[in-house]
C-alpha positions as CSV (number, residue, x, y, z in Angstrom):
1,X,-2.0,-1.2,-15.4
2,X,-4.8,-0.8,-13.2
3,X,-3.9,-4.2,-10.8
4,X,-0.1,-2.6,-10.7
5,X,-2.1,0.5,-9.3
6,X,-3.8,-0.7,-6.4
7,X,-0.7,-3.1,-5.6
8,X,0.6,0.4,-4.7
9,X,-2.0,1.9,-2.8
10,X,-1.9,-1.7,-0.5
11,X,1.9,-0.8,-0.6
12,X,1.4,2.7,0.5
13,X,-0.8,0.8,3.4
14,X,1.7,-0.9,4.7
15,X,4.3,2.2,4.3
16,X,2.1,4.0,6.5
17,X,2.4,1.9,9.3
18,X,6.2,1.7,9.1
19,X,6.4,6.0,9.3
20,X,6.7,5.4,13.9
21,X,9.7,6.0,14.9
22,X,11.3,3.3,17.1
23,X,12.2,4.1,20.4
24,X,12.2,2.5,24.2
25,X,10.0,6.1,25.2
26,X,7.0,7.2,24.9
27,X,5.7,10.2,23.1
28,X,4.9,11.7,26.5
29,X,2.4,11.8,29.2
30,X,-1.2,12.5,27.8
31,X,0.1,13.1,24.8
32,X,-1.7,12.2,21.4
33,X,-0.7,12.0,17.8
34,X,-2.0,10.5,14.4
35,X,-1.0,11.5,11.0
36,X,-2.6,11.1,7.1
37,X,-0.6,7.3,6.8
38,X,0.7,7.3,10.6
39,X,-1.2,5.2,13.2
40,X,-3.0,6.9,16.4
41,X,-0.8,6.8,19.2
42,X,-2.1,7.6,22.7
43,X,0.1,7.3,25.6
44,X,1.1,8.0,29.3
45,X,4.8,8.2,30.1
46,X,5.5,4.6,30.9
47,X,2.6,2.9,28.1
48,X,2.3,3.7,24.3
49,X,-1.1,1.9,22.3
50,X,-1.3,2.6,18.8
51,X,-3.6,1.7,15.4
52,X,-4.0,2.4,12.4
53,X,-7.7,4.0,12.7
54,X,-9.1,3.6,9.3
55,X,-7.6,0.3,8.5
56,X,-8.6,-1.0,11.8
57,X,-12.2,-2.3,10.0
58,X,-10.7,-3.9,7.4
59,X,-7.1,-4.9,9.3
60,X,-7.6,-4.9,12.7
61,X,-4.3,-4.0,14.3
62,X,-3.0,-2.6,17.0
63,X,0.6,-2.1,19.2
64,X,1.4,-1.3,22.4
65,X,4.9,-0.6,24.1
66,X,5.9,-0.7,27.7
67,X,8.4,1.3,29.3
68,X,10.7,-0.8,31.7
69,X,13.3,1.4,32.7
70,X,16.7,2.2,32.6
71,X,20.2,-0.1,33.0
72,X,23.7,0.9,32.4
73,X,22.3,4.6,30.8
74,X,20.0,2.3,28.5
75,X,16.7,2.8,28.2
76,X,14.4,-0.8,27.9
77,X,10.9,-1.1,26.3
78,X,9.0,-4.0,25.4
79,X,6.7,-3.8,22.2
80,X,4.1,-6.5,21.1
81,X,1.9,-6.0,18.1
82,X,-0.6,-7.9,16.6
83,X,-2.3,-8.2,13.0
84,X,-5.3,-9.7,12.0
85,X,-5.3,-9.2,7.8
86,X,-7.4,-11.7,6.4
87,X,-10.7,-9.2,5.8
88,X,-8.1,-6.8,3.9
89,X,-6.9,-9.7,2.1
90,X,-10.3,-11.2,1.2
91,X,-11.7,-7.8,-0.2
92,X,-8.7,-7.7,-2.6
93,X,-9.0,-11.1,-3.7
94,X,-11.4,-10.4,-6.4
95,X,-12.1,-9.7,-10.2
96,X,-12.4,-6.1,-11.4
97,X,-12.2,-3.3,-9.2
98,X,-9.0,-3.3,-6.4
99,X,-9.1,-6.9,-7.5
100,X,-5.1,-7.8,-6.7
101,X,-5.4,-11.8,-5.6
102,X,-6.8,-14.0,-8.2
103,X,-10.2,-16.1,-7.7
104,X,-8.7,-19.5,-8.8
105,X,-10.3,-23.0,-8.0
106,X,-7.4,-24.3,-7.8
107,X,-6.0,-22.0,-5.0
108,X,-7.0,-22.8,-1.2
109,X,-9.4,-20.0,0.2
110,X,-7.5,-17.3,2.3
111,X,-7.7,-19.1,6.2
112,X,-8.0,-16.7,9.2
113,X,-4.5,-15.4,9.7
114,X,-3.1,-13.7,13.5
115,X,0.1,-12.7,13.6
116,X,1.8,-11.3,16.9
117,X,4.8,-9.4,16.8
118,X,7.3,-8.9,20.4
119,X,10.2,-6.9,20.4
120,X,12.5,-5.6,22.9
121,X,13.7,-1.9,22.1
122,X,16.7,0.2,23.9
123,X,17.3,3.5,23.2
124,X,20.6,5.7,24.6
125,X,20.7,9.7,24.3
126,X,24.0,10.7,23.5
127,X,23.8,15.2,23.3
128,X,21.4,15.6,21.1
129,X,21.6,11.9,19.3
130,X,18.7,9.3,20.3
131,X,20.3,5.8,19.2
132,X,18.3,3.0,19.4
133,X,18.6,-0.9,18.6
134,X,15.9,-3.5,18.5
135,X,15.1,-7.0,18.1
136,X,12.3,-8.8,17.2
137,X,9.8,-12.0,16.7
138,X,6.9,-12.5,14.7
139,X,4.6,-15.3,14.9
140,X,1.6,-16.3,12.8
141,X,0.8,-19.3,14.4
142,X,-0.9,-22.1,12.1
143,X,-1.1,-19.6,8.9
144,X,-0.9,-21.4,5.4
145,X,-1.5,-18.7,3.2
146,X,-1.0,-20.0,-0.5
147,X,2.6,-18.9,-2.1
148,X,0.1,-17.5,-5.1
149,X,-1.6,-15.2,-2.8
150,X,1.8,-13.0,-1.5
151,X,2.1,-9.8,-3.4
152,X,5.7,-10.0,-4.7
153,X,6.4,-5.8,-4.4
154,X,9.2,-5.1,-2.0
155,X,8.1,-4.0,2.1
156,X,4.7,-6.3,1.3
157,X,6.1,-9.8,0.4
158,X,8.7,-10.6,3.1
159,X,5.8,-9.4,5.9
160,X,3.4,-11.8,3.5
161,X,5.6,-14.4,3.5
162,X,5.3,-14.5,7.2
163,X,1.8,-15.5,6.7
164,X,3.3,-19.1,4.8
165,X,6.4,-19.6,6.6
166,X,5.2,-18.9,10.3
167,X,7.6,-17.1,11.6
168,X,9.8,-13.7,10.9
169,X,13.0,-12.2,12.5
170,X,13.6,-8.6,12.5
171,X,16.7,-6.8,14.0
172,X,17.0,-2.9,13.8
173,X,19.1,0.6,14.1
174,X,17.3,3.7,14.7
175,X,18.9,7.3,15.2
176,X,17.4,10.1,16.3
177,X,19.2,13.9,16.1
178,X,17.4,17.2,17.1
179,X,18.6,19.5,14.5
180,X,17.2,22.6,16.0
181,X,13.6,23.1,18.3
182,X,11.8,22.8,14.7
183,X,13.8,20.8,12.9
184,X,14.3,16.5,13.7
185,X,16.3,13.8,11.5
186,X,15.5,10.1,11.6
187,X,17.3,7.2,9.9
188,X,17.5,3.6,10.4
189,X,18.7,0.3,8.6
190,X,16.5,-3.0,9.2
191,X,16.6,-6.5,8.4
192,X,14.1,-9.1,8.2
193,X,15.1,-12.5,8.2
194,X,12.7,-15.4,6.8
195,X,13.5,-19.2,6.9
196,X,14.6,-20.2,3.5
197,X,15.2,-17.4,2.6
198,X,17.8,-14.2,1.6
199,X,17.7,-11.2,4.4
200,X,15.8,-8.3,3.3
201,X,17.3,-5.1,4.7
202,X,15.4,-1.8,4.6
203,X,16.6,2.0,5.5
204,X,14.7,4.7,5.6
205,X,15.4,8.7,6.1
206,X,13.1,11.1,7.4
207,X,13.0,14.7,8.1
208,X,10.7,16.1,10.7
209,X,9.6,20.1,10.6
210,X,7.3,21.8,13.0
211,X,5.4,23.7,11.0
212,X,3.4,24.8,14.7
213,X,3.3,23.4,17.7
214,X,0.8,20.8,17.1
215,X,2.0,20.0,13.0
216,X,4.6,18.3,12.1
217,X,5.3,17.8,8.1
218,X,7.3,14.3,7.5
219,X,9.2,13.8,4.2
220,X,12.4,11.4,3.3
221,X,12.4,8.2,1.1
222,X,12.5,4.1,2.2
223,X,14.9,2.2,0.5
224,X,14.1,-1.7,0.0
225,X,16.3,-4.6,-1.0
226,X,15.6,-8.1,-1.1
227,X,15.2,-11.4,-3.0
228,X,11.4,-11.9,-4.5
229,X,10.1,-14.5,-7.1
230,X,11.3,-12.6,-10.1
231,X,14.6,-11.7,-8.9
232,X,16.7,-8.8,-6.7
233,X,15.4,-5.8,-6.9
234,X,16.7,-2.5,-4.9
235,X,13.7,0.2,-4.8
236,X,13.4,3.9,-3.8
237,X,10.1,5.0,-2.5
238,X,9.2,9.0,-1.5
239,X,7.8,9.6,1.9
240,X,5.5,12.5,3.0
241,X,3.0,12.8,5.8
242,X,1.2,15.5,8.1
243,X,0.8,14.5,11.7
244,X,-1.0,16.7,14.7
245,X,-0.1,16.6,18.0
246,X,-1.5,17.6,21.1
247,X,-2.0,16.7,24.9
248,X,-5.1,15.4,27.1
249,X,-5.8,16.4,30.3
């Protein structure tokens, strides 16, 4: 009962990072945000860097997306992202407290394992409708993480696999509709294709209240569907975050 618990929190760790919204602009010149599970996100009006401040120690990580213009009323933005997991991995790979991996002689240690992420992002702005698509590559050059070390829960194991099979596909829907000046709706529908493997697809539904100028309360759910080691399995998870907002000059 107590492993099942922290393979949650490590899930609500990865959850946190998936909360940004995908789109080919930035969140404005000068303008600063970070939220309870969303990353810090600093940006100008053509450059966007963000991480993940607390897990940076323990999972360095970080992201940055480029602006690159407009074609054809299409906005263009390149993204690249990189992951460095093996401290998180080796501090949960223990007996007892947050142990989750198993210390087994017979299963190789945990190597060093970089992953680097590129995408290419457009976004359109129909009235009040931000629609954007994406597509994307993940690497993790040289990784041999051992099949026995992947937490099978769904949105962990097909980003873990990535770190056995080398590489990961991901292509993506994202809209965006300004309800009112307080009120913002987000949805999208993912997949993430493995080699060897069934697509996973994931959609998640968010709703997005000012609650002042500089907080904005987050709730919706993630749906997750995919193909893991002890068979198919749709899940429902509940999303809620704060974020603050605000501008440097």
């Amino acid at each position: 009962m107590q492993k099942y618990f922290y393979k949650k929190l490590i899930l609500l760790l990865y959850l946190g990072y998936l909360f940004s919204n995908d789109s080919a602009f930035t969140i404005g010149q000068n303008n600063r945000q970070i939220g309870l599970f969303k990353p810090y996100v600093m940006a100008t009006k053509t450059l966007e860097i963000s991480t993940h401040p607390i897990l940076f120690f323990i999972k360095p990580n970080f992201r940055i997306k480029k602006y690159l213009g407009k074609k054809y009323d299409f906005a263009f933005a390149g993204r690249f992202s990189f992951d460095y997991p093996t401290n998180l991995l080796k501090l949960i790979q223990r007996e007892g407290e947050f142990g989750i991996l198993s210390i087994d002689p017979t299963i190789k240690k945990i190597p060093h394992l970089f992953t680097f992420q590129s995408e290419l992002l457009s976004t359109k702005k129909i009235a009040s409708f931000n629609i954007t698509n994406k597509i994307g590559f993940s690497f993790c050059p040289g990784c041999d993480l051992d099949s026995r070390n992947i937490v099978d829960l769904p949105v962990i194991y097909p980003r873990m696999k990535l770190y056995e099979n080398n590489i990961l596909s991901n292509i993506g829907f994202d809209l965006e509709y300004l309800l009112s000046d307080k009120l913002i709706l987000n949805t999208d529908l993912d997949f993430l294709m493995l080699p060897k493997e069934d697509i996973f697809i994931e959609h998640k539904f968010l709703l997005n209240y000012l609650l002042s100028k500089k907080i904005l309360l987050t709730t919706g759910y993630k749906l997750a569907y995919g193909k893991y080691p002890y068979g198919t399995q749709l899940d429902l998870y509940p999303l809620i975050d704060i974020s603050f907002h605000w501008s440097r000059k």
